[in-house]
N, C-alpha and C positions, 0 to 999 in steps of 0.2 A: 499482482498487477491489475489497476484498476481499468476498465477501457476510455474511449474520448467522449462516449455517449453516458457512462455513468459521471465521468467528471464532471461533465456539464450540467448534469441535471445537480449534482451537488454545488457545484457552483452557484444556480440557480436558485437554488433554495436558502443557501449562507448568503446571498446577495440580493434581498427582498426586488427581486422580478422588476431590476432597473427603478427602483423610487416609488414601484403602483404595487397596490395591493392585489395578492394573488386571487386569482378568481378559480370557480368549479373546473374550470375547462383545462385549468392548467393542472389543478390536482389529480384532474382523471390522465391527462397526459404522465405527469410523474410516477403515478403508480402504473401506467400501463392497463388502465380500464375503460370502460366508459362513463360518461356524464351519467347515466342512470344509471349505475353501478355507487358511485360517488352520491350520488343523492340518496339512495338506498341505505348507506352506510351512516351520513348526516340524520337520514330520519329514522332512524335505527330499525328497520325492516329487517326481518327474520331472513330474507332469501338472500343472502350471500354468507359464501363459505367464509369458514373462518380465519381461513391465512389470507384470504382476499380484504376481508375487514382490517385487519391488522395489518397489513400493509399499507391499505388508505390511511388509517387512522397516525401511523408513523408519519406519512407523507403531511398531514393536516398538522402534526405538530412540530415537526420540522420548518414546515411554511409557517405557519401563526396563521394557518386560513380560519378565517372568522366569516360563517356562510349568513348571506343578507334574510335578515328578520322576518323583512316584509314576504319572502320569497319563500321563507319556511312557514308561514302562515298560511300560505296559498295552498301550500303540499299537505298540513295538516288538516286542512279542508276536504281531503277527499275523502269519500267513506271507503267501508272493506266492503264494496261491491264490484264487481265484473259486469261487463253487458255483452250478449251475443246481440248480434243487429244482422236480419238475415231476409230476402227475400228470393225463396226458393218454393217450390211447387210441390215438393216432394218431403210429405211429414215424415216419415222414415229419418230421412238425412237429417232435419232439425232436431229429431228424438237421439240421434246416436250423436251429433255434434255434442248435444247438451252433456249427453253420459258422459262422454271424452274429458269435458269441461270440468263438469263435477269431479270424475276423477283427479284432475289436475288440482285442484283445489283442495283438497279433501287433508283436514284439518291443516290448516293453512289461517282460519279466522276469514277467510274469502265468502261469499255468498255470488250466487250468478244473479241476475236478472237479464230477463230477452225483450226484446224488439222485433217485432216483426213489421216488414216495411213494404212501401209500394214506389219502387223505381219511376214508375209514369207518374204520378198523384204530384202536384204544383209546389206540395206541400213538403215534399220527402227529407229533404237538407234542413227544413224546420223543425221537425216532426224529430231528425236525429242529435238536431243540437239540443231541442226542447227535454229528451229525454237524456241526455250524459248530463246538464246540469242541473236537474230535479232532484235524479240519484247522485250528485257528484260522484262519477264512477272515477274509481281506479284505474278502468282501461277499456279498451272492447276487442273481441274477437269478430271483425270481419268477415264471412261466407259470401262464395259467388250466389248472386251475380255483384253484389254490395260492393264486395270488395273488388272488383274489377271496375270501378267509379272512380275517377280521379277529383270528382267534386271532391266527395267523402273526405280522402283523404286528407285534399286539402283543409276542410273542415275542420278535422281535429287535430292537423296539424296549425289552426290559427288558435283552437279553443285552449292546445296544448294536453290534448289527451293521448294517453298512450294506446297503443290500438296493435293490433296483429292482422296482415294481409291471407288469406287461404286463397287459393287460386291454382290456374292450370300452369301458368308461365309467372315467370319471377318479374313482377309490377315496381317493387321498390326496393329499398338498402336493403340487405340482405337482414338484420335484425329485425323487422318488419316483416319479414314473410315465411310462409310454409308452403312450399312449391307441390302440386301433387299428380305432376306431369302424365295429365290425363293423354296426350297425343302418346305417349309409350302404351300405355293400356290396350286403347285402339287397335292402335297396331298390332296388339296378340293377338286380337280377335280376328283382324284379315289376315296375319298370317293363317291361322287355326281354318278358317274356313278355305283357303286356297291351297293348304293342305292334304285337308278331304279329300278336294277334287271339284270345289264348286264352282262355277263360271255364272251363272247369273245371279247375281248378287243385293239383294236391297238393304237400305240404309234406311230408319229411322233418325231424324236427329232432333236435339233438341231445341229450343227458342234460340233465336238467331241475338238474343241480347245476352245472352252467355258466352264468356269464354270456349269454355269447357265444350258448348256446341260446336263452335267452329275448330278446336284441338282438335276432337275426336275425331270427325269428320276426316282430317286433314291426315293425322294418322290410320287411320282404317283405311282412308284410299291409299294412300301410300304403299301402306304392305302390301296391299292386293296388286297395285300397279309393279313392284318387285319381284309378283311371282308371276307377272302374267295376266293379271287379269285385269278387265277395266271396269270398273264400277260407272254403267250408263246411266245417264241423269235420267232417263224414265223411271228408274228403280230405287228413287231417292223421292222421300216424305219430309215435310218439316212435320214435327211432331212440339208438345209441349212439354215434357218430361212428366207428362200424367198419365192414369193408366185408363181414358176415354180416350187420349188422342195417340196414342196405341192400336187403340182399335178401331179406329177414325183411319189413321196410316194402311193396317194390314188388309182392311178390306178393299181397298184403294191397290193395294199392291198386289195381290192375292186372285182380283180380278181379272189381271191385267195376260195379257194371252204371249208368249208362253210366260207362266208366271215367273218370280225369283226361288229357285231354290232354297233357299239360305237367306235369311234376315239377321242385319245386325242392327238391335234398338241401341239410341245413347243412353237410356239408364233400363232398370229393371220391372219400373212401376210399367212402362211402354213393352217391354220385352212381355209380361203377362197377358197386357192384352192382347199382344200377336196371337201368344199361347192358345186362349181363349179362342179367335177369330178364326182358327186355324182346328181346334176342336168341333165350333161351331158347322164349320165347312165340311166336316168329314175326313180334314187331313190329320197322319199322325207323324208328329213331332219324333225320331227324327227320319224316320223311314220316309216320309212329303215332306218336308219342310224341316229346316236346322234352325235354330231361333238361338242367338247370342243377344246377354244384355252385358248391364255395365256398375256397377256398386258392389253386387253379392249384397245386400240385406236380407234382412231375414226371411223374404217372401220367396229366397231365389231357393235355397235348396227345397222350401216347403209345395213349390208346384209340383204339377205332375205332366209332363216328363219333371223333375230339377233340373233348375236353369242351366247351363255354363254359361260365365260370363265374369265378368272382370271384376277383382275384388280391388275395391278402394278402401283403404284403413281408417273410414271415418272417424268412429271412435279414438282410434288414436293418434286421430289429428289434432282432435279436442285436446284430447291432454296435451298433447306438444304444446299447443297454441298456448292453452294455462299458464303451463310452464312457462314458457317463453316469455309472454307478457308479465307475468308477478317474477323475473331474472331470477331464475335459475343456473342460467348461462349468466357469469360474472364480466368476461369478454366480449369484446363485441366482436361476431361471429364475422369472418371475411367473405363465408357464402352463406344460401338461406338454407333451413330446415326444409326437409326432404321427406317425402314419403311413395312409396312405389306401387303403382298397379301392379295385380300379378293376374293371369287367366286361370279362372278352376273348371276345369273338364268336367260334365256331368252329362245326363243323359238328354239332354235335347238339343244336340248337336252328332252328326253321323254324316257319312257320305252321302251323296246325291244317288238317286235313281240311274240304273244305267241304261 
């Protein structure tokens, strides 16, 4: 028994599409894919599976689709490049983004190229179009804060580039993004501390033109406000996610009479220099002071006390991203790609002084 959805679509097809010629959008409709799956398969691109191929390819000769010349000119136009485009403070997270990247790529015939960019600068939107069509890139991997820019996107959504969103909350179509729900992280970390036993609490955060700043924030009070505790705006720094304005923050807080028990920085590079400021002072981490950050990169377990603090899966967000962008995924996805903070406990986190 055939169903009413298959008839149709056979209908559809033994019945050239009402008198017009059938276009991409209808082919990706009859197989069941997306338009960049369908164009993948037209320009004969390595990343789709093989019964996904042959399925389109069924559909294309069923139809008589015959895909416009001018429009395959333009797609052979692009080179095997990638681009990250990223303006973040923090070379660690640009080093492991890129290794994710390469991973993802890695004999694929892809090459990366980066951008690094200036959010404020007159020039930014310039600067990003000027560089996707130098390199006629294949696509770009987005990082906050970049990719929390609706200019941007619009950008390359007029240039027609394909592009991948990284971010703390889900920005666009869910095939477009990798969500890395920074405010869940956060929240480990005020749980973990209200845990302990702490009640005066300070915050590090980071540049208020970040997502990811104001997630955290929003998370970390939250849990703390859950168990009890309130996180007073005296015991709250804006920080930059650098490790000077770390210690610009802790001495600022450290000061301050009676001080915070328990510091949580928004990344690691700031969480060091509490560390630091806190050595400096005569305090020891975690018997005076608890110090929580946020990433785990490689500095975290390498201090002394080693950090605790939230591990985000940079690295293998890059690959996702890779992936993602050169379609791996032949479907177009109903939600976005995911990846989760987890808290790793290590020695510079303890109960408070009683």
């Amino acid at each position: 028994m055939t169903s009413s959805s298959s008839s149709d679509d056979h209908d559809e097809t033994e019945g050239g599409f009402a008198g017009r010629r059938p276009t991409i959008n209808d082919i990706a409709r009859l197989a069941r894919v997306s338009k960049k799956t369908v164009s993948r398969v037209i320009n004969r691109s390595p990343f789709v599976k093989e019964e996904t191929r042959a399925r389109i390819e069924a559909v294309i000769a069923e139809t008589g689709y015959a895909p416009d010349p001018q429009a395959r000119g333009l797609a052979f136009r692009r080179s095997f490049l990638i681009g990250l485009i990223y303006d973040n403070p923090t070379p660690q997270y640009v080093v492991n983004m890129q290794l994710g990247i390469l991973d993802g790529i890695k004999d694929t015939g892809f090459e990366l190229v980066v951008h690094p960019c200036d959010r404020s600068s007159p020039s930014f939107l310039a600067d990003i179009r000027g560089f996707i069509e130098r390199q006629r890139l294949a696509g770009v991997v987005l990082t906050p804060s970049v990719s929390e820019d609706e200019r941007v996107a619009e950008l390359l959504a007029e240039i027609e580039c394909d592009y991948i969103r990284i971010a703390s909350v889900e920005l666009d179509a869910p095939d477009r993004m990798i969500v890395s729900h920074d405010r869940q992280g956060a929240a480990a970390a005020g749980r973990h501390l209200a845990e302990l036993g702490h009640k005066r609490v300070g915050f590090i955060s980071g540049p208020p033109t970040f997502r990811s700043s104001h997630e955290r924030r929003a998370g970390f009070e939250d849990a703390l406000a859950a168990a009890g505790v309130k996180l007073d705006p005296k015991y709250i720094r804006e920080g930059a996610y650098t490790f000077e304005s770390g210690i610009a923050c802790a001495e600022q807080l450290l000061a301050l009479d009676p001080p915070p028990t328990a510091i949580f920085a928004g990344n690691d590079e700031m969480a060091a220099g509490v560390l630091q400021v806190a050595l400096r002072s005569g305090l020891r981490a975690p018997e005076d002071i608890s110090v929580v950050g946020f990433d785990d990169f490689q500095i975290a377990s390498r201090l002394w006390p080693p950090l605790t603090t939230v591990r985000a899966p940079t690295r293998v967000t890059g690959r996702l991203a890779a992936l993602k962008l050169l379609g791996a995924q032949d479907e177009a996805p109903a939600r976005p790609e995911e990846t989760l903070p987890v808290l790793v406990v290590r020695q510079s986190s303890g109960p408070p002084r009683r």
